[in-house]
C-alpha positions as CSV (number, residue, x, y, z in Angstrom):
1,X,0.0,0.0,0.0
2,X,1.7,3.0,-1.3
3,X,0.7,6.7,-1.0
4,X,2.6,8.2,-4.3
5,X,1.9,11.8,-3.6
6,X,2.7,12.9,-0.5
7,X,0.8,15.0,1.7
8,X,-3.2,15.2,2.6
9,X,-5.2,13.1,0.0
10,X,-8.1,15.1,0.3
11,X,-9.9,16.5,-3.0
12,X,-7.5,14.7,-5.6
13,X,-8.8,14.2,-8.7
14,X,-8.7,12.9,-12.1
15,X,-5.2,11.4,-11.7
16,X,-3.6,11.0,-15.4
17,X,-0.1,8.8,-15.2
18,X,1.8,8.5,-18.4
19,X,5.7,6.8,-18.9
20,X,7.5,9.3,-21.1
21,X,10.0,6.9,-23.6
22,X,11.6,10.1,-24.8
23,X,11.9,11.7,-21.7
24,X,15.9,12.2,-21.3
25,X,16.0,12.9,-17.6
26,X,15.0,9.2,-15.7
27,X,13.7,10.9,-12.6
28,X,11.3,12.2,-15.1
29,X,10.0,9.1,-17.2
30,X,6.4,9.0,-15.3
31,X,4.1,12.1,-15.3
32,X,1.4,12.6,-13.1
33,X,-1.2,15.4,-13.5
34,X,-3.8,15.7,-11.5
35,X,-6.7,18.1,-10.1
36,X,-6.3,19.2,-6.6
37,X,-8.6,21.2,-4.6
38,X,-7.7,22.0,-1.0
39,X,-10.8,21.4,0.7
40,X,-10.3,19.3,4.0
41,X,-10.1,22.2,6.0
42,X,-13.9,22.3,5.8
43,X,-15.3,19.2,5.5
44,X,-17.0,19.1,8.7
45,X,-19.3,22.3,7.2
46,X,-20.9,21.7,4.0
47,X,-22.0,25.2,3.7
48,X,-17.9,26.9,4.6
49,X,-17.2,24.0,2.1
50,X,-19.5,25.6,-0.7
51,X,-18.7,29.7,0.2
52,X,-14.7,28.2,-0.1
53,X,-15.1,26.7,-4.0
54,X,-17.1,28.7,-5.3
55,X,-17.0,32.2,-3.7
56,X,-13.6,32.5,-3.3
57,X,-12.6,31.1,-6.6
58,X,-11.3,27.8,-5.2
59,X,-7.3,29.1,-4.4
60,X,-4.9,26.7,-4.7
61,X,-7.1,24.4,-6.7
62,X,-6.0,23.2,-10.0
63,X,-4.2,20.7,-11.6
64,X,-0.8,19.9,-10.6
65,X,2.2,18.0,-12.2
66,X,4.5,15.3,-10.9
67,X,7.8,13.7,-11.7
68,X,8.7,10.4,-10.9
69,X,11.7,7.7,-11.7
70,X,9.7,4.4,-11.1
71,X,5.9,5.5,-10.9
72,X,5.5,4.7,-7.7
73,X,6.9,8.0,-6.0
74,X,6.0,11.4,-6.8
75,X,7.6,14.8,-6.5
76,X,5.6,17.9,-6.9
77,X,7.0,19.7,-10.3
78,X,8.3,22.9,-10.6
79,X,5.2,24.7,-12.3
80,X,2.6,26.5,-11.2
81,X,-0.7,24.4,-10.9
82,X,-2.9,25.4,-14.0
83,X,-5.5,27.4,-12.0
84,X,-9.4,27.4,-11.9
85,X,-9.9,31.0,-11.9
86,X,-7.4,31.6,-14.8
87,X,-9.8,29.7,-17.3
88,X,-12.6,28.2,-15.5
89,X,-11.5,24.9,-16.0
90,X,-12.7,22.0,-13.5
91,X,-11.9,18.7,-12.0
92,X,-13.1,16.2,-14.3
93,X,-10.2,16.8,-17.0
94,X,-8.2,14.5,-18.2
95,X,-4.9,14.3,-20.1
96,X,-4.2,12.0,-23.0
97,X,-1.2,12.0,-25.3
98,X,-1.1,11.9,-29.1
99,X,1.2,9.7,-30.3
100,X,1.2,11.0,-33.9
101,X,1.8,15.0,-32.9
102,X,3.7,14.0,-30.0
103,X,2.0,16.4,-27.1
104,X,-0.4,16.3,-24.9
105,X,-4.1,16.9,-24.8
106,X,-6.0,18.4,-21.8
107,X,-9.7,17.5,-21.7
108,X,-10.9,20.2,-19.5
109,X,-14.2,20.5,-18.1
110,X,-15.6,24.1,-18.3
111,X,-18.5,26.4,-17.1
112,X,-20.4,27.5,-19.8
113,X,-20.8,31.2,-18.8
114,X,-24.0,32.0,-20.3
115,X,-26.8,29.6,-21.4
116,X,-27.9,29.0,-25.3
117,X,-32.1,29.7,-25.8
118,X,-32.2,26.1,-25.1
119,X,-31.1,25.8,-21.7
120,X,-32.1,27.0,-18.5
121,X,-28.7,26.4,-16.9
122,X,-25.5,26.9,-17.0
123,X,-23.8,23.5,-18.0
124,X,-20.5,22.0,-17.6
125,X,-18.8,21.4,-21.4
126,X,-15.5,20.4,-22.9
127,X,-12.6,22.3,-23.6
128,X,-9.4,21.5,-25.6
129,X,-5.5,22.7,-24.5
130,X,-2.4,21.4,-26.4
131,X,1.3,21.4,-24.3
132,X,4.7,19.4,-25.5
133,X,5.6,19.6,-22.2
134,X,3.3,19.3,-19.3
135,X,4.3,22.4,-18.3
136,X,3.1,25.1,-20.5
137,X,-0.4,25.0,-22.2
138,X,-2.2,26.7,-25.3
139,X,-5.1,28.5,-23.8
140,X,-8.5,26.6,-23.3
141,X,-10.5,26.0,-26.6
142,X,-14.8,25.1,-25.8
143,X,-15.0,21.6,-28.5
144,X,-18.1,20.2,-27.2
145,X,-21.5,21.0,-25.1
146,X,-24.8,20.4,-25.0
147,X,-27.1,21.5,-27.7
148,X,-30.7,21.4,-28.5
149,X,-30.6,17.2,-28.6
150,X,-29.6,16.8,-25.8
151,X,-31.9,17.2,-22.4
152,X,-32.1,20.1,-20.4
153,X,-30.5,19.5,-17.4
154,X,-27.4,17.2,-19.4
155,X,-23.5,18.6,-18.1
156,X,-21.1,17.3,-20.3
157,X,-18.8,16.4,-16.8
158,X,-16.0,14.3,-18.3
159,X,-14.2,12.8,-21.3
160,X,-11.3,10.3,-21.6
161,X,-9.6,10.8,-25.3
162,X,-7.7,8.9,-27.3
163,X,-6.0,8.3,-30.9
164,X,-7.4,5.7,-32.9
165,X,-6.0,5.8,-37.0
166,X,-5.5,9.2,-38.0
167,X,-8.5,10.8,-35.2
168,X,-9.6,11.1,-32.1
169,X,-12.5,9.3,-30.4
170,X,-13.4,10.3,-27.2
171,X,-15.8,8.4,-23.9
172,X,-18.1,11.1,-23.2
173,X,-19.5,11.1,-19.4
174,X,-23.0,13.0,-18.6
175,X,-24.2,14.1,-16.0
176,X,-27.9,14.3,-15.5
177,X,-29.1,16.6,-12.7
C-alpha cells in the first residue's frame, strides 16, 4: 500500500499517469497530472465548504504536475498548478497523449458562462488545451456542449480521449441533474 503523492489526500482528482519513452531525464520518465482542490479544511461544514469553492474562486485548486523515476513516488513539479480561476477549468479533466503529434491533450471541463435559448442552466462542457511539455499550455478551446438534442439539465462532466488511425475518439461522461 503505497501513497505516491505525498501529503493530505483530500480532493484529488482525475489522476492521469503516463511513462514518457523520450523523456531524457529518468527521474522524469512517469508524469502525473492531477486536479487538486484544498478542501479538507472544511469538510465538517458543507456550507464553509461551498462559500470556499465557489466564492472564493477555489485558491490553490487546479491541476498539478508530478515527476517520478519508477511510478510509484512522486515529487511535486516545478510549475505552477494550471489554475481554476485563470480559465474556468474543473476537475473532471483528463490528459491524453497523441502519439502522432507528439503532445499532450487536456480535456478540460468548463462552465459554460451563459446559457444557449435552449437551456435553463449553465452546464458543464468540454474544452481543448495542447502542451509538449506538461508544463506550458495553449489556452483553453470550448469543443463540445450540450445542444438542442440533448436534455435540459445534461453537463457534459468528463471525457477520456484517445488516438485511434489518424482521429480522435473520445468516452463522453453525462451528468444528468
Amino acid at each position: 500500500n503505497t501513497q505516491p503523492i505525498p501529503g493530505d489526500p483530500t480532493g484529488l482528482d482525475s489522476p492521469t499517469v503516463f511513462k514518457d519513452l523520450t523523456e531524457p531525464d529518468p527521474a522524469r520518465r512517469y508524469k502525473l497530472s492531477v486536479w487538486i482542490n484544498p478542501i479538507g479544511q472544511f469538510l465538517d461544514d458543507p456550507a464553509a465548504n461551498y462559500k470556499y469553492r465557489m466564492e472564493e474562486s477555489k485558491p490553490g485548486a487546479g491541476r498539478y504536475l508530478f515527476y517520478s523515476p519508477d511510478g510509484m513516488h512522486f515529487t511535486l513539479a516545478d510549475v505552477p498548478p494550471y489554475l481554476y480561476v485563470q480559465h474556468g477549468i474543473g476537475d473532471r479533466s483528463p490528459i491524453m497523449y497523441d502519439v502522432q503529434k507528439k503532445r499532450y491533450i487536456a480535456l478540460w471541463k468548463m462552465g459554460r458562462a451563459a446559457p444557449q435559448a435552449y437551456v435553463s442552466r449553465a452546464q458543464r462542457i468540454r474544452g481543448w488545451s495542447e502542451s509538449e511539455d506538461m508544463r506550458s499550455w495553449s489556452d483553453p478551446v470550448r469543443i463540445l456542449w450540450p445542444d438542442s438534442f440533448d436534455k435540459d439539465d445534461a453537463d457534459f462532466y468528463s471525457m477520456t480521449g484517445f488516438n485511434y488511425g489518424d482521429m480522435y475518439l473520445g468516452l463522453l461522461e453525462v451528468f444528468h441533474r
